[in-house]
C-alpha positions as CSV (number, residue, x, y, z in Angstrom):
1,X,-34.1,-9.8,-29.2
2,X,-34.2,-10.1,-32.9
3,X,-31.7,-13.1,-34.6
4,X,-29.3,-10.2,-35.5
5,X,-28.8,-8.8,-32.1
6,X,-28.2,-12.2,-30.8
7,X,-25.5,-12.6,-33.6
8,X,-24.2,-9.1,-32.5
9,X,-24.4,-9.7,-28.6
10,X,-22.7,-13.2,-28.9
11,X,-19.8,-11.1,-31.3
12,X,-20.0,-8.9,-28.9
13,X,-18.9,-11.2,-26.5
14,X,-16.5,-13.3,-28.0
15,X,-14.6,-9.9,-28.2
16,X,-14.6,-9.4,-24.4
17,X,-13.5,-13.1,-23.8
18,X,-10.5,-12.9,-26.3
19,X,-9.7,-10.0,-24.7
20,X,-9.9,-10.9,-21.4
21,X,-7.0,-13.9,-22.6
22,X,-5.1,-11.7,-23.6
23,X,-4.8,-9.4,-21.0
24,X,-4.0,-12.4,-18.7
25,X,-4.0,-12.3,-14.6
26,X,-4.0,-9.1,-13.0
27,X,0.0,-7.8,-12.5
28,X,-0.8,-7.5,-8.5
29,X,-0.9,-11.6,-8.8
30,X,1.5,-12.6,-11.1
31,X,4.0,-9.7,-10.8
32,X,6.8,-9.8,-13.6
33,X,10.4,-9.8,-12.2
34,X,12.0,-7.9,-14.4
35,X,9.3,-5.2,-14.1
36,X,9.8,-5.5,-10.3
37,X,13.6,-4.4,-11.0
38,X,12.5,-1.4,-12.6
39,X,14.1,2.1,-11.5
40,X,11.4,4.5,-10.3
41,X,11.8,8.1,-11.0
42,X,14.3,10.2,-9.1
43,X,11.4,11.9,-7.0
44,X,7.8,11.8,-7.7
45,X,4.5,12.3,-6.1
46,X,1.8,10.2,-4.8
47,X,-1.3,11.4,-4.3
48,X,-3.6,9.0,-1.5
49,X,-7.4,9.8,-1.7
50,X,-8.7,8.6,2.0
51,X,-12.1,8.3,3.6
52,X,-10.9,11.4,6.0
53,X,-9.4,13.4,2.8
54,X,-6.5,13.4,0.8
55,X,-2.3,13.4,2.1
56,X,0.6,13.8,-0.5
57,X,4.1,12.2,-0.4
58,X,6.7,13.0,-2.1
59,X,9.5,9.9,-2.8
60,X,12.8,10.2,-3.0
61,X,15.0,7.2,-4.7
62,X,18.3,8.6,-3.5
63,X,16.9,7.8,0.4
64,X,15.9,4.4,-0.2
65,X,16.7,3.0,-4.0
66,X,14.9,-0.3,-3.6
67,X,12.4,1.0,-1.3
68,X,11.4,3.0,-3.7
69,X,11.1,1.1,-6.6
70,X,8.8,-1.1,-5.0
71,X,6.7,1.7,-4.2
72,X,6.8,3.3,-7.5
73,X,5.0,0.1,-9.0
74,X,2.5,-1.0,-6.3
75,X,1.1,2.5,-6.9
76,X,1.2,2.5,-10.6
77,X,-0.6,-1.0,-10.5
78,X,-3.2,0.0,-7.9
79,X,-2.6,-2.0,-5.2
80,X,-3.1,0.6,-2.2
81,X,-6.5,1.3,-3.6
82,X,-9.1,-0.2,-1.1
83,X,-6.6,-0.5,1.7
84,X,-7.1,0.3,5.0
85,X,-5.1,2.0,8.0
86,X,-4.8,-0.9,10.7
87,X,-2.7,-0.1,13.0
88,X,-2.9,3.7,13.6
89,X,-1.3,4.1,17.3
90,X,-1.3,8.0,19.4
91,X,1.6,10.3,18.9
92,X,3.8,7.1,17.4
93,X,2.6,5.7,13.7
94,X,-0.1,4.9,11.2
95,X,0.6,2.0,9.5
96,X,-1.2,0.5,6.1
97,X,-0.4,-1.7,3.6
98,X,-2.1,-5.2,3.1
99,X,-4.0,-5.6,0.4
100,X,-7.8,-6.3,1.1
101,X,-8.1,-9.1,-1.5
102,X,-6.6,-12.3,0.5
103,X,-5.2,-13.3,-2.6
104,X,-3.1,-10.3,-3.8
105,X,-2.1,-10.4,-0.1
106,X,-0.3,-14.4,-0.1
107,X,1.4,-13.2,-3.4
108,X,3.0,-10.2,-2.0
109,X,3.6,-11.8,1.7
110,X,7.0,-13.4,0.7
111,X,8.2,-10.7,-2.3
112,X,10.8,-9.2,0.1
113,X,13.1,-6.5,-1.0
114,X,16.9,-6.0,0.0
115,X,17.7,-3.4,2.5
116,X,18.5,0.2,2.2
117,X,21.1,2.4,4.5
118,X,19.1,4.7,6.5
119,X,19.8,8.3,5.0
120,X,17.3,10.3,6.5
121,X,15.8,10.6,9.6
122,X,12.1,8.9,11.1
123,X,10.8,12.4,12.1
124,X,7.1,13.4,12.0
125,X,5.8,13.2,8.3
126,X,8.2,10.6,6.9
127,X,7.6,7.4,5.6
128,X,8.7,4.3,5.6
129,X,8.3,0.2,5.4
130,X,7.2,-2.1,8.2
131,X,9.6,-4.6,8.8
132,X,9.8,-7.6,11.0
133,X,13.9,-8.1,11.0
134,X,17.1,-7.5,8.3
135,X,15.5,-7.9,4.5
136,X,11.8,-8.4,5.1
137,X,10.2,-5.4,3.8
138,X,7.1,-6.1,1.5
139,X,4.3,-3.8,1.1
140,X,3.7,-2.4,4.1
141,X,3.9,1.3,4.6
142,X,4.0,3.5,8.3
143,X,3.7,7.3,8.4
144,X,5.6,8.5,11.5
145,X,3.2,11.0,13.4
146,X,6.2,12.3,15.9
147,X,10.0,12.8,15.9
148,X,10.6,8.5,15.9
149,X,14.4,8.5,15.2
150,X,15.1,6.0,17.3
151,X,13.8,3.6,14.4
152,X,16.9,5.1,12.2
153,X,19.0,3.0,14.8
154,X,16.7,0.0,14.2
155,X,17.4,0.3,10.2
156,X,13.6,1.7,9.0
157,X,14.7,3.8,6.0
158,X,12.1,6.1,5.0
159,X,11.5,6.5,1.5
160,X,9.7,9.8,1.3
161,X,7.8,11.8,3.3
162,X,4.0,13.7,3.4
163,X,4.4,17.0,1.8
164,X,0.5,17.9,2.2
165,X,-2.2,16.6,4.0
166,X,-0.5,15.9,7.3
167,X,-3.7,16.9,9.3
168,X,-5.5,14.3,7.3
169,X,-3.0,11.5,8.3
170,X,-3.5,12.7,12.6
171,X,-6.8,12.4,11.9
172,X,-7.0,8.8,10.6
173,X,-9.0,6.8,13.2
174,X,-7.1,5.1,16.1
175,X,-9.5,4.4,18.7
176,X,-8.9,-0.1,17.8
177,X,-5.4,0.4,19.2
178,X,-2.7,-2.1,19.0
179,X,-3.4,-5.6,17.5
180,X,-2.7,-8.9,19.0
181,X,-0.4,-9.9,20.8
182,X,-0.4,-6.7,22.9
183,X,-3.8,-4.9,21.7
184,X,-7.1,-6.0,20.5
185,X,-7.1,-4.2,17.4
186,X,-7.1,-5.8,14.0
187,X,-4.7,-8.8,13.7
188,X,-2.3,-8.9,10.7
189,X,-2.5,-12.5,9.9
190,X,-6.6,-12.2,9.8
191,X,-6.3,-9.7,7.5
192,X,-3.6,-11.7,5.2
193,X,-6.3,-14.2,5.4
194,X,-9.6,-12.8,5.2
195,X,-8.7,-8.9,3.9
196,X,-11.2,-6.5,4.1
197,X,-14.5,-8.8,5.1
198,X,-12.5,-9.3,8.2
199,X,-11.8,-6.1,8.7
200,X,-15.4,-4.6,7.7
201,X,-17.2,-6.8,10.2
202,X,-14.9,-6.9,13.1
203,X,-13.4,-3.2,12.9
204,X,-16.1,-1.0,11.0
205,X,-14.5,2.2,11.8
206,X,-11.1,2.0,10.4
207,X,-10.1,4.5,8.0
208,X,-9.4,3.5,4.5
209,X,-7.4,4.3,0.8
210,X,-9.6,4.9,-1.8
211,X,-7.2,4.9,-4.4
212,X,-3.8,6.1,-4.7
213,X,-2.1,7.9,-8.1
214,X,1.6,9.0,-9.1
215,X,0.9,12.9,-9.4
216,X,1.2,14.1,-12.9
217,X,2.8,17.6,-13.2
């Protein structure tokens, strides 16, 4: 390479590196709380692109306001993309939702958001957030594959619901089963800690997100 292209290249660069200052750490892991706060649309859709084919859902703020809004901006920045469907049970749920990058995940295991009054119903095609008790919802998403309303009682408030692609979603692979401590199938706090290298090695199969995109009408 000739003196000037080095002084080009090394320009070159210099550019990239100021500009990778500026842009500072990815949102996924240093989320902005006033961002957070953010209303999401009044309904919108989401478009996820899987390994078995693609499924649409359609939110709805007025069923679950906060719910919602966290959904609305862990799409817009990405963060489904590359997940995969861990605990996809027969005729009950599919459920999804850590990230695969062990560090997105601790950032995101303790960013809990309030609870919302249950105002529709956990029937086949609606979705909602895991939860392990009252105010612990995070990131993680379940897909209801029956008529589950008994979960309405137990305060799971979907937020939308899969408008296309439903097929897709029965079709996700479910052979693993449940994970510890009542299944052998993929352990949540493995994943939190290893992501997706833990998953790829121990359960090969599962089915994944390839990216996931607010629908632009």
């Amino acid at each position: 390479m000739s003196c000037a292209g080095l002084r080009l290249w090394f320009a070159a660069m210099g550019v990239v590196a100021i500009m990778a200052c500026q842009q500072g750490p990815s949102p996924l892991l240093a989320p902005q709380a006033n961002e957070l706060d953010r209303p999401a649309p009044d309904s919108f859709k989401v478009n996820f692109e899987t390994s078995k084919g693609n499924f649409v859902v359609q939110a709805v703020r007025a069923w679950s306001p906060h719910g919602v809004d966290r959904f609305h901006w862990l799409v817009q920045h990405h963060f489904y993309d590359g997940v995969r469907f861990f605990r996809v049970l027969p005729n009950f749920v599919v459920q999804f939702g850590i990230n695969g990058d062990p560090k997105v995940a601790a950032v995101w295991e303790d960013r809990t958001i309030p609870d919302d009054s249950v105002r529709q119903s956990n029937q086949e095609s609606f979705v909602s957030y895991a939860k392990g008790g009252p105010n612990t919802r995070t990131t993680q998403l379940f897909i209801n594959k029956r008529d589950n309303r008994r979960l309405d009682t137990l305060g799971f408030a979907p937020i939308g619901r899969v408008i296309e692609g439903m097929p897709v979603v029965l079709q996700l692979f479910g052979e693993y089963g449940e994970g510890p401590p009542r299944g052998r199938g993929p352990s949540q706090d493995s994943i939190r800690l290893q992501g997706n290298r833990y998953l790829m090695r121990a359960f090969p199969a599962l089915d994944s997100v390839v990216r996931a995109r607010v629908v632009r009408n």
